[in-house]
C-alpha positions as CSV (number, residue, x, y, z in Angstrom):
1,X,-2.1,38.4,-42.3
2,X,0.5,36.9,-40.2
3,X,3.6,36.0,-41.3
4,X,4.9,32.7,-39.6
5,X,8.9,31.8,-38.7
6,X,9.8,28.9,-37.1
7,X,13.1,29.3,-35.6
8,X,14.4,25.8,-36.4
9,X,16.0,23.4,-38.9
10,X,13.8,21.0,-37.5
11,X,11.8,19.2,-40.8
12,X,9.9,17.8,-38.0
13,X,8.6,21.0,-36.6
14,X,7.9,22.8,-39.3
15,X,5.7,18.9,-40.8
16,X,4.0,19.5,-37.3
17,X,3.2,23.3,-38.2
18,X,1.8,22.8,-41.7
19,X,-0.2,19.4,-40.8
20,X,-2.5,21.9,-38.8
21,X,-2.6,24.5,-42.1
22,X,0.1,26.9,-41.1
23,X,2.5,27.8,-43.6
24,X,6.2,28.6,-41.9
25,X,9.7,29.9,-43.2
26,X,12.4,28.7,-41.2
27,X,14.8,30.0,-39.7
28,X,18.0,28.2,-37.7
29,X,19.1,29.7,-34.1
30,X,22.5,30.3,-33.2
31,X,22.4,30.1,-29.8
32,X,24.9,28.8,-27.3
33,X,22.5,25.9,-26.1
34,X,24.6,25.4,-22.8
35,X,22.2,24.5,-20.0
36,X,21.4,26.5,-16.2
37,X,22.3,24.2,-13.6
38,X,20.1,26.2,-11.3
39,X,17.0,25.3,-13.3
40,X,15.1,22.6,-13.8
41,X,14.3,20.5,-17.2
42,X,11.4,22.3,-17.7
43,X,12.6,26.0,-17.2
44,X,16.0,25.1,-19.3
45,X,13.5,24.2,-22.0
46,X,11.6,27.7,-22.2
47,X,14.9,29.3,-21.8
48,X,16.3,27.6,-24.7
49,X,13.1,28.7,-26.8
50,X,12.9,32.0,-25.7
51,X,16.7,32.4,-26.8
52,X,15.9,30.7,-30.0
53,X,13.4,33.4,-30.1
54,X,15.0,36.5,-29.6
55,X,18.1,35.2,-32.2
56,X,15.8,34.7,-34.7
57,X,14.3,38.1,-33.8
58,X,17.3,39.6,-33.5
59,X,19.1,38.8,-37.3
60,X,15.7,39.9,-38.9
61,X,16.1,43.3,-37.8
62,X,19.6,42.9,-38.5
63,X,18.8,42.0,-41.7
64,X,16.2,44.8,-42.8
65,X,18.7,47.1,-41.7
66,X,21.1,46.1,-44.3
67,X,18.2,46.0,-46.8
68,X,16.8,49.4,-46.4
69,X,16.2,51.7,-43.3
70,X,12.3,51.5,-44.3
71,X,12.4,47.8,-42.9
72,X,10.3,45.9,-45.4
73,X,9.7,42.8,-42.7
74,X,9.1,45.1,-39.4
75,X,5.9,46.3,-41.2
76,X,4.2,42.5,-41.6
77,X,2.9,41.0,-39.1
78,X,5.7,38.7,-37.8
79,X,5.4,36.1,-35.9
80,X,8.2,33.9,-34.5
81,X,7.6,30.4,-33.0
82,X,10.5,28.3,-30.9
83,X,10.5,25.6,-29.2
84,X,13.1,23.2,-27.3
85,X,12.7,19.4,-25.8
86,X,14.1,17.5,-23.3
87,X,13.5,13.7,-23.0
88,X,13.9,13.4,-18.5
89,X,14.3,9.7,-16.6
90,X,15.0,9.6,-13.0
91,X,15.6,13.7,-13.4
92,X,18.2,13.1,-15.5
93,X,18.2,15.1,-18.9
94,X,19.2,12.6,-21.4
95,X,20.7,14.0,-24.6
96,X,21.5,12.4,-28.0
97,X,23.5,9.4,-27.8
98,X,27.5,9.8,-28.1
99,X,27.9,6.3,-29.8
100,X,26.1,2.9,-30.0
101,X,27.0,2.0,-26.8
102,X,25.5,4.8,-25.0
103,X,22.5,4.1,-26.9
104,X,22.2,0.7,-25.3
105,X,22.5,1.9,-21.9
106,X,19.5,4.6,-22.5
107,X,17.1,2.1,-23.6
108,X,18.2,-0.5,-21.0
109,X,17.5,2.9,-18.8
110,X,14.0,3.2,-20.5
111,X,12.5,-0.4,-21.1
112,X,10.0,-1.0,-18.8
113,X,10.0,2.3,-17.1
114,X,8.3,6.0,-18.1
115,X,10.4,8.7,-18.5
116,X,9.1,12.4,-19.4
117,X,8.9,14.4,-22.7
118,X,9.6,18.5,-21.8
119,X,8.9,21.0,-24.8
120,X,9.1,24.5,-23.6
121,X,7.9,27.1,-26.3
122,X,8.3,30.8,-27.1
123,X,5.4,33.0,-29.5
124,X,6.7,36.3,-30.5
125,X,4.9,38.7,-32.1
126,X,7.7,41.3,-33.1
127,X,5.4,44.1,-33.8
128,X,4.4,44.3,-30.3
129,X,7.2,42.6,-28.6
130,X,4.3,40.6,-27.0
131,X,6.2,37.5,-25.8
132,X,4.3,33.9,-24.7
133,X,6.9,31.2,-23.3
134,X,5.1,28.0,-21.9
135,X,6.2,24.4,-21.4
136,X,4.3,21.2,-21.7
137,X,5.1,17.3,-20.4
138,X,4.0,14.2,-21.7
139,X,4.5,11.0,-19.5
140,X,6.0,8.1,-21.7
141,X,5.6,4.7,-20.7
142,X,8.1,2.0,-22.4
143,X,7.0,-1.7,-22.5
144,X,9.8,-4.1,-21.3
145,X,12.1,-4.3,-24.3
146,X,14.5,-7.1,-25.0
147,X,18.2,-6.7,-25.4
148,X,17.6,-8.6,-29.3
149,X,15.5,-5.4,-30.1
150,X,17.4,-3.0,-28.4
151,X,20.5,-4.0,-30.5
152,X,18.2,-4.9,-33.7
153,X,17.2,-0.9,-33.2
154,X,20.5,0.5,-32.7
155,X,21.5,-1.2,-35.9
156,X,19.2,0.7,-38.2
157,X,21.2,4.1,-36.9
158,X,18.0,5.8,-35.7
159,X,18.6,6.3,-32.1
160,X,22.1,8.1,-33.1
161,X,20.5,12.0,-34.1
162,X,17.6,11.2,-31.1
163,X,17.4,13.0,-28.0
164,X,16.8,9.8,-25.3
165,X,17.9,7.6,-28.2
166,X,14.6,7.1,-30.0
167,X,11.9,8.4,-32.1
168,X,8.5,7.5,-31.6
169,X,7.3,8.9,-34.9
170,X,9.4,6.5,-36.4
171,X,10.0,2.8,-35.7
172,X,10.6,3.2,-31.9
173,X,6.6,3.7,-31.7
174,X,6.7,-0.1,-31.1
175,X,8.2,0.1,-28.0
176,X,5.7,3.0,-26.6
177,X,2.6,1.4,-24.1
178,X,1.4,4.1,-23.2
179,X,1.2,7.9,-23.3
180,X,-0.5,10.6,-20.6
181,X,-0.4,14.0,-22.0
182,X,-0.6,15.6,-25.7
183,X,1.4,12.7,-27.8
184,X,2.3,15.3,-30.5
185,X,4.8,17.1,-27.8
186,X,6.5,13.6,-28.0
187,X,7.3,14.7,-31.9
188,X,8.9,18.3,-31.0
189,X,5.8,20.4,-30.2
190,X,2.7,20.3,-28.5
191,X,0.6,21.4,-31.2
192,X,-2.8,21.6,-28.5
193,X,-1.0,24.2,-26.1
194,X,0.9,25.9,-29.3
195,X,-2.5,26.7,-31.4
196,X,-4.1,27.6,-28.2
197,X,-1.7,30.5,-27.5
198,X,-1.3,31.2,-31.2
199,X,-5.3,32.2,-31.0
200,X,-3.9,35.1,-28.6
201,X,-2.0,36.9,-31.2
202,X,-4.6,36.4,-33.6
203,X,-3.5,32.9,-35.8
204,X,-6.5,31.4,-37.3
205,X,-6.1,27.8,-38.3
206,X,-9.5,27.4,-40.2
């Protein structure tokens, strides 16, 4: 029987993980989330996970050792899942919004145009060691959005906590045309790659 961690805070995530039947513990990261300027979006994102990974990993065995040298954990099953996601226009990474303002500009950057959703993720199984680190895109296409609505949105404080400035699970979904690529990535994880490498370390979903 696997035991499942997500290495998050994210209430999101862990909704994502237990919509499919997967019951998770959480876990939050302290990592230094500082980005490579000599990667790309996508391999910043599995470097991100991976190091959410191996923190995660890292203060459980901490942890059992100040438990008991007979580490109670280190004999289940453990898995660890991670993951990290970018929201890329133009190749720009664009981050949570500083204030209202900068909100405004990143939808005025977004109506009309697609930008990319990157989720990289990391499967540890700590056991073995054995290590999966993958990242998925989803194109996102935003209808033409007028400046009444941008502002209208801004006003209900959602965009402020959002990486790009928006959440399509919640009332931003009215501005999304059109998606190419697995829409749950969109949310935080691409739960048809995930389950897919979870079957190599032996998860069973049903």
């Amino acid at each position: 029987m696997n035991k499942i961690i997500l290495a998050s805070s994210s209430v999101r995530r862990k909704a994502l993980l237990n919509q499919i039947g997967l019951s998770v513990e959480t876990i939050k990261p302290e990592i230094d989330e500082k980005l490579n300027p000599r990667l790309k979006p996508r391999g910043n994102a599995e470097q991100l996970s991976l190091a959410k990974v191996n923190a995660v990993a890292q203060k459980l065995k901490d942890d059992n050792l100040k438990i008991s040298k007979a580490s109670k954990i280190m004999n289940e099953d453990v898995i660890i899942i991670a993951a990290d996601t970018f929201i890329v226009f133009n190749g720009e990474i664009l981050g949570k919004p500083i204030d209202k303002k900068d909100a405004k500009k990143t939808l005025l950057k977004l109506s009309g145009k697609s930008h990319s959703v990157i989720t990289g993720f990391t499967i540890l199984e700590m056991n073995s060691h054995k290590t999966i680190t993958k990242s998925v895109v989803t194109k996102v296409f935003f209808r033409k959005i007028s400046l009444k609505e941008i502002d209208a949105y801004i006003k209900t404080g959602e965009p402020m906590n959002k990486a790009g400035s928006y959440g399509m699970q919640d009332l931003a979904a009215i501005f999304v045309e059109r998606i190419e690529g697995e829409p749950f990535n969109v949310v935080g994880l691409p739960l048809s790659a995930l389950t897919e490498e979870l079957k190599k370390f032996g998860v069973k979903l049903f």
